[in-house]
C-alpha positions in Angstrom: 71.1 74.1 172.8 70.4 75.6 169.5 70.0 79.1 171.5 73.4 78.8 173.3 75.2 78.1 169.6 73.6 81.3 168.0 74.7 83.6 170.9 78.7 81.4 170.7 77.8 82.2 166.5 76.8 86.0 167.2 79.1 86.6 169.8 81.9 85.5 167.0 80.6 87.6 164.5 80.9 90.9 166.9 84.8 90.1 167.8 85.8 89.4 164.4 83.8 92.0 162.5 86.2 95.1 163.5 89.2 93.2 161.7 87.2 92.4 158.9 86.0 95.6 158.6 89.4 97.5 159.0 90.7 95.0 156.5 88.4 96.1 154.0 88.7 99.7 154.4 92.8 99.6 154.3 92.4 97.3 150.5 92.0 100.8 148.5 91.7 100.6 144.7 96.0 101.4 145.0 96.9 97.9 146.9 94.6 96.3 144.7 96.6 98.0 141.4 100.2 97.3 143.0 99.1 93.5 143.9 97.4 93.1 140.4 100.6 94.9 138.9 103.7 94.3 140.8 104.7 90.7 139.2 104.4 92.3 135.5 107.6 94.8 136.7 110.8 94.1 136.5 114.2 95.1 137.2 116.7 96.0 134.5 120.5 95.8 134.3 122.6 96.6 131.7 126.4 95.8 131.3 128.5 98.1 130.0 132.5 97.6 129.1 134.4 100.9 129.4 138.1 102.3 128.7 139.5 104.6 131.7 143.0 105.2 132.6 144.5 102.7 134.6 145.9 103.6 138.5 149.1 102.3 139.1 148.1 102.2 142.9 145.0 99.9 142.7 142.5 101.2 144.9 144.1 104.4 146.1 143.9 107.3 144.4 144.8 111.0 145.1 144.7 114.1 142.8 148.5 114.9 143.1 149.6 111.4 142.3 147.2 111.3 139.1 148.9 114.8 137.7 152.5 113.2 138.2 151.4 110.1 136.2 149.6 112.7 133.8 152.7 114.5 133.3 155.6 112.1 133.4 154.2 108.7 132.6 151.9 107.3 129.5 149.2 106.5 130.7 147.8 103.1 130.8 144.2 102.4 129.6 142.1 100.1 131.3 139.2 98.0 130.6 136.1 98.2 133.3 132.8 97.0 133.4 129.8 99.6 134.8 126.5 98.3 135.3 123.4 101.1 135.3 119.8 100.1 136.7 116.2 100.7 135.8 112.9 99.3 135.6 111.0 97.7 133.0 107.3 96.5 132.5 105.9 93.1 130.8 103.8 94.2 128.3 102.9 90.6 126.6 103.1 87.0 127.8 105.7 85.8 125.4 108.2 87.7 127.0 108.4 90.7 125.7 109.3 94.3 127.9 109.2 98.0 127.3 111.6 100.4 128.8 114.2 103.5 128.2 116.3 103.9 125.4 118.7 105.2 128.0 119.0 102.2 130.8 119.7 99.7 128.4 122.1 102.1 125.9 125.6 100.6 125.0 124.8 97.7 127.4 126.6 94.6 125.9 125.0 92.5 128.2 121.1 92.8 129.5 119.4 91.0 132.5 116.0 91.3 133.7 114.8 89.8 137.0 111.2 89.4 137.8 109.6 88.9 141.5 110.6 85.5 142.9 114.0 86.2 142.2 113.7 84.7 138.6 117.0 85.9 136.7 116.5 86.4 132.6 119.1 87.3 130.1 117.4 89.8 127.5 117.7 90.6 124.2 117.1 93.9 122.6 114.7 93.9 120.1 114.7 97.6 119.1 115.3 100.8 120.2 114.2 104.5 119.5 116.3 107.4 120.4 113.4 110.1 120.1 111.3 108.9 122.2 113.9 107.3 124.5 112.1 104.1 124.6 113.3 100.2 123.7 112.5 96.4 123.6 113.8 93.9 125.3 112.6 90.3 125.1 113.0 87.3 127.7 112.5 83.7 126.5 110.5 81.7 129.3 108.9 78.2 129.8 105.4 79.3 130.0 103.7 82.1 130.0 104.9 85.6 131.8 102.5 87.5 133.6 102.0 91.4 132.0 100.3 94.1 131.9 96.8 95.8 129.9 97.8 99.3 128.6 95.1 101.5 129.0 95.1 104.9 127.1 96.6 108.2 127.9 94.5 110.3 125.5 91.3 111.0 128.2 93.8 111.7 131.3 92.2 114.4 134.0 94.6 116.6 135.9 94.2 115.4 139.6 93.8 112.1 138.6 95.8 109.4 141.2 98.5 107.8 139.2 101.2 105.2 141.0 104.6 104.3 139.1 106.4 101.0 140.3 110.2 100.9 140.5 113.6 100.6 142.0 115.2 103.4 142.4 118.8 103.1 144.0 118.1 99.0 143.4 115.5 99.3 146.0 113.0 96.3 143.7 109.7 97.2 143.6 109.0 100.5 145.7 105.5 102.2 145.3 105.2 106.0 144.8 101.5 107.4 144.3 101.1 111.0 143.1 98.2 112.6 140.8 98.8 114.0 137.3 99.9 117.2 137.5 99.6 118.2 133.8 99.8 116.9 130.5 101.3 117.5 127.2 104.9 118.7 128.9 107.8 120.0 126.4 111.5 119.0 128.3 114.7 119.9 126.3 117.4 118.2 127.7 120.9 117.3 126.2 120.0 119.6 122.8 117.2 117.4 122.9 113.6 118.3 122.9 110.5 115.7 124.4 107.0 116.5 123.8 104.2 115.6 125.1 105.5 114.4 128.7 102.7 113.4 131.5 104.0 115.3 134.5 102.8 113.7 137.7 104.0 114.6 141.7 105.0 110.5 142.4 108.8 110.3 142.9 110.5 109.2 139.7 114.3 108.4 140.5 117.2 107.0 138.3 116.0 103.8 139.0 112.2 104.0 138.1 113.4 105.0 134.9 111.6 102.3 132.5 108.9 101.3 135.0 105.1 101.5 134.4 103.1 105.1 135.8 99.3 103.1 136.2 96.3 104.5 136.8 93.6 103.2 139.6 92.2 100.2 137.3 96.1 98.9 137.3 96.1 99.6 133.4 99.5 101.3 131.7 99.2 104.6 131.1 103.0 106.1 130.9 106.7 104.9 131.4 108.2 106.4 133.8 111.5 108.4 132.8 114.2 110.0 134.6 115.7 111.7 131.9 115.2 115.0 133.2 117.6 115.2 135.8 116.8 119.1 137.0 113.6 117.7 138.6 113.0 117.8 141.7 109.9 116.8 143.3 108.0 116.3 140.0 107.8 113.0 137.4 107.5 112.6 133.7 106.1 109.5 131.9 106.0 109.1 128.0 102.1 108.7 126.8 101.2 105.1 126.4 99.2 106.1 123.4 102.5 107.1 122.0 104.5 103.9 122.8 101.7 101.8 121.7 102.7 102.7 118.2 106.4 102.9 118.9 106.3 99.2 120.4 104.8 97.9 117.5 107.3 99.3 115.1 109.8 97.8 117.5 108.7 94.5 117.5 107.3 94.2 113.6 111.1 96.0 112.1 113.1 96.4 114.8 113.3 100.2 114.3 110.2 102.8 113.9 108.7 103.5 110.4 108.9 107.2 110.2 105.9 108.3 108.2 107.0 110.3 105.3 104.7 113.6 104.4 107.3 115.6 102.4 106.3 119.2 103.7 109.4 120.9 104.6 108.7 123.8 107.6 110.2 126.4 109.6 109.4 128.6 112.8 106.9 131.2 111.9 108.1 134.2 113.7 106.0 137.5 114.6 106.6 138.9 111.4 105.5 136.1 109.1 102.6 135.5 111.1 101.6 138.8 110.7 102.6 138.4 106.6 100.1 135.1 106.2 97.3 135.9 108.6 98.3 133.7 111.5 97.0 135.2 114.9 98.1 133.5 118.1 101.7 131.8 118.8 100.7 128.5 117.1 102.1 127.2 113.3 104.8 126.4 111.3 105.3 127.9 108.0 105.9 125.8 104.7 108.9 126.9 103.0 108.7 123.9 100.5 107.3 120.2 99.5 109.3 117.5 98.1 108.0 116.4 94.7 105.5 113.7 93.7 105.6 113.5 98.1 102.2 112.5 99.9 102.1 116.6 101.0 102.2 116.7 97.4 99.5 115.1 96.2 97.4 116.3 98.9 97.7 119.9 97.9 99.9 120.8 100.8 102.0 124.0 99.3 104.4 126.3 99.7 103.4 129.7 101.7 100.2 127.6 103.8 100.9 127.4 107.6 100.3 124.5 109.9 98.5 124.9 112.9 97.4 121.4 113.9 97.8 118.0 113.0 94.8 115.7 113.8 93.7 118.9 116.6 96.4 118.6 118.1 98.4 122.4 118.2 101.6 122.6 116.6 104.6 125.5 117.9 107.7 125.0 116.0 109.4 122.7 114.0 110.4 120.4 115.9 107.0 120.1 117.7 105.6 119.6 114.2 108.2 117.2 113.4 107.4 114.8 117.1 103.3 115.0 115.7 104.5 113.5 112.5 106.6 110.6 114.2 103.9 109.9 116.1 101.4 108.4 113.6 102.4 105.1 111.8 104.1 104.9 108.2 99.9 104.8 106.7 98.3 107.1 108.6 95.8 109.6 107.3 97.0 112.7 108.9 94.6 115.9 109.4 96.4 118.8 108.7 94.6 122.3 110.2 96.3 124.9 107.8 95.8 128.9 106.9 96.0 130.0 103.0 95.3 133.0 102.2 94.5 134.2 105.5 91.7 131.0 105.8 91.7 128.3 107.9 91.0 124.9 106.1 91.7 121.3 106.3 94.2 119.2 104.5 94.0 115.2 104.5 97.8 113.7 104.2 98.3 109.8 102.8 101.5 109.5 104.4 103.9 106.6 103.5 107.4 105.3 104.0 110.1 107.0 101.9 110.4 104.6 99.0 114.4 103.4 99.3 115.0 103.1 95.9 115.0 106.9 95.5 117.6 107.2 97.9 120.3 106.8 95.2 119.1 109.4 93.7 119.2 111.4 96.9 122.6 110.7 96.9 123.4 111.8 93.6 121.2 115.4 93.7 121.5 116.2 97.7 125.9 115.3 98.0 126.6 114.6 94.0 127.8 111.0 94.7 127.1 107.4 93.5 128.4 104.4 95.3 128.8 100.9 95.3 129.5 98.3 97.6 133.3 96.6 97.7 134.6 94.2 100.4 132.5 95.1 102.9 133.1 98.9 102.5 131.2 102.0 100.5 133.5 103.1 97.2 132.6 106.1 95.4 131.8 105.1 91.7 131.0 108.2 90.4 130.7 112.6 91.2 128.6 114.6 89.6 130.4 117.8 88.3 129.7 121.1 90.2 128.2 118.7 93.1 129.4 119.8 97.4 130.8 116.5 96.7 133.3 118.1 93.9 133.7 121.3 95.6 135.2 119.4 98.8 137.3 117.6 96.5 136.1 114.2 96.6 137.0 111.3 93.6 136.0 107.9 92.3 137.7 105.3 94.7 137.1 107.3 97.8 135.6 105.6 100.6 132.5 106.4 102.4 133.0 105.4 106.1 130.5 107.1 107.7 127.5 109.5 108.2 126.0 111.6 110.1 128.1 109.7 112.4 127.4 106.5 111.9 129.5 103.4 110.5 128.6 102.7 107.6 129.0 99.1 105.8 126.7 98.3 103.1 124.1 100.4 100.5 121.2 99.5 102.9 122.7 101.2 105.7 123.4 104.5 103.6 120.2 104.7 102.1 118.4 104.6 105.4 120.8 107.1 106.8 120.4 109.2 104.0 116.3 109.3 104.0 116.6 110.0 107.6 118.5 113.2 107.3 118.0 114.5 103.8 116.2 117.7 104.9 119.1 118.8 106.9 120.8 121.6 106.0 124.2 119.8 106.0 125.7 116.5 107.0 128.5 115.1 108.8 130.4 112.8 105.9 133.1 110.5 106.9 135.3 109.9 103.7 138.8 107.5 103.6 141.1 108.2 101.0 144.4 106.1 101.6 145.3 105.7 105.3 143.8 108.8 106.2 139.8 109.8 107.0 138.4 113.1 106.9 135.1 114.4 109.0 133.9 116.7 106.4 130.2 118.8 106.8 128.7 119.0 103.8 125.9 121.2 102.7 122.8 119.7 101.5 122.1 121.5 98.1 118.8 120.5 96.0 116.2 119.6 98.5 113.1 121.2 97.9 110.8 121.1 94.5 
């Protein structure tokens, strides 16, 4: 008896070890990322109410019969709602998601839905148009499942990366690639992105937001399909970058733009040669604000920047992106050339204190305002000011800048620190019924 149930036992063994086996060999380190993954990602949708003009004939709709409207009739504007898609990624268990600046943009209304059909409404919690990444958050009974973010800082070209999405509203569809390079420049829309991962894995529309992993499962990018000239190769924004972005996000609701207070420019051929620059790297310092952490650091006029924290910079912008990237007190390594000798500066950086803003005001446009009913009145212009030379007056009002409405002091003075070392700015100003868009140069910036 005991023999015949060992042979019955070994006999059972044999026929089932070739499934077992096969099982095992098809559960790569992939399935075992997308299963540990998959219920973190989530779909986005974002609501957007739109004005287009109306059609008088519904659903039908030819060229000719739009023209004759066009030319003989006023046209008739309609309200519509468009929804765009994208993907987003659970980054903590109280609810809260990273994805693009771009799917959720102008979206007055944003739902999330998570594997197992479970439906969300979702608030946004910040966004950031430079690094075209935002916030959302979902309340929940419970805890949500999410996932680790790893690091993008130690990423080897080859390496087998997956992104998770749903592109065309596909939910959840797998693409595997490997990284094809890191540290991509994109300009796109007069825009210019640095530091893209670029990766052969199909990243459509609709992956736009979703998580690029590595083989442990861990976040390493988000995917984004803002590059829309691609074909056949991905981009991801470093996690190592949205680490820092997300934090800002979530502690203020906007990102903390360190302030360093070296103003630079493009070093051409010709001032390279000048200051002893060899090589196409570096960015020249043309001046430094005063009493500014580039300032008290000994950062000064004439020194090129190579590097900050080893990392090479090109051109202003470039250098400009490396400064965003480090939080409001960071300790930034600045590689420089003075004197035709390379050394190394050490920046404090720090926000830009808010209370000099009025100042700003008063030496960059030659205005002082105050607050009245809810709008910006102009108390006071300094003689000989842009301000006076376009003809502005006490009890003007201030409606705008740069572009954007403009309601309280608060809302100035952050506009104001954010783009007082352009070279002119976009100023809205009301005088009576009527508002002018005026561009005003910025006079007085530099110490």
């Amino acid at each position: 008896m005991p023999v015949t149930r060992s042979l019955i036992a070994l006999i059972a063994i044999l026929c089932a070890s070739p499934v077992a086996a096969g099982d095992a060999s098809r559960r790569t380190p992939v399935v075992e990322a997308v299963e540990k993954v998959s219920p973190a990602v989530v779909n986005v949708s974002a609501e957007q109410i739109v004005e287009q003009q109306a059609n008088p004939f519904g659903a039908f709709r030819d060229p000719m019969f739009d023209q004759f409207f066009r030319d003989f009739v006023e046209p008739r504007r309609e309200r519509v709602m468009r929804t765009s898609l994208g993907s987003g990624v659970l980054i903590r268990a109280d609810g809260y998601i990273l994805t693009n600046q771009h799917v959720v943009l102008k979206g007055s209304r944003i739902h999330v839905s998570l594997v197992g059909d479970r439906e969300f409404e979702a608030k946004l919690v910040g966004a950031d148009s430079d690094s075209d990444l935002a916030v959302l958050r979902v309340q929940a009974s419970g805890e949500l499942p999410f996932v680790e973010m790893g690091h993008s800082d130690d990423l080897m070209i080859g390496e087998t990366v997956i992104a998770i999405g749903n592109p065309f509203g596909l939910s959840h569809t797998v693409t595997t690639g490997v990284v094809s390079a890191v540290g991509r420049s994109l300009q796109q829309n007069d825009q210019t992105y640095y530091d893209f991962i670029q990766t052969d894995a199909s990243i459509n529309p609709g992956n736009s937001g979703g998580p690029l992993l590595n083989i442990k499962g861990e976040l390493i990018g988000i995917n984004t399909a803002i590059y829309q000239n691609a074909q056949g190769i991905g981009f991801a924004i470093p996690v190592d970058r949205a680490r820092r972005i997300v934090t800002d996000l979530i502690t203020f609701g906007e990102v903390q733009v360190p302030w360093v207070g070296a103003v630079v420019q493009n070093l051409t051929v010709e001032l390279a040669q000048h200051f002893g620059v060899r090589g196409k790297r570096g960015v020249l310092v043309r001046g430094v604000e005063a009493e500014s952490p580039a300032s008290r650091a000994g950062v000064a006029r004439g020194d090129v920047i190579l590097a900050i924290d080893g990392h090479d910079v090109h051109s202003s912008d470039e250098y400009d992106q490396r400064v965003r990237d480090h939080a409001a007190d960071s300790a930034l390594r600045f590689a420089i050339v003075r004197d035709g000798t390379e050394q190394t500066i050490v920046v404090q950086a720090s926000q830009y204190p808010i209370e000099r803003a009025d100042d700003l005001s008063w030496t960059l446009l030659g205005f002082r305002l105050a607050e009245s009913r809810g709008a910006l009145v102009v108390r006071a212009v300094r003689p000989d000011s842009n301000a006076a030379r376009i003809g502005m007056r006490s009890g003007d009002f201030v409606v705008a800048l740069a572009g954007v409405p403009l309601t309280n002091l608060t809302m100035f003075r952050k506009k104001l620190i954010e783009v007082r070392l352009s070279q002119s700015v976009l100023l809205s100003v009301q005088r009576g019924n009527y508002v002018y868009n005026i561009q005003v140069p910025m006079g007085g910036r530099l110490s």
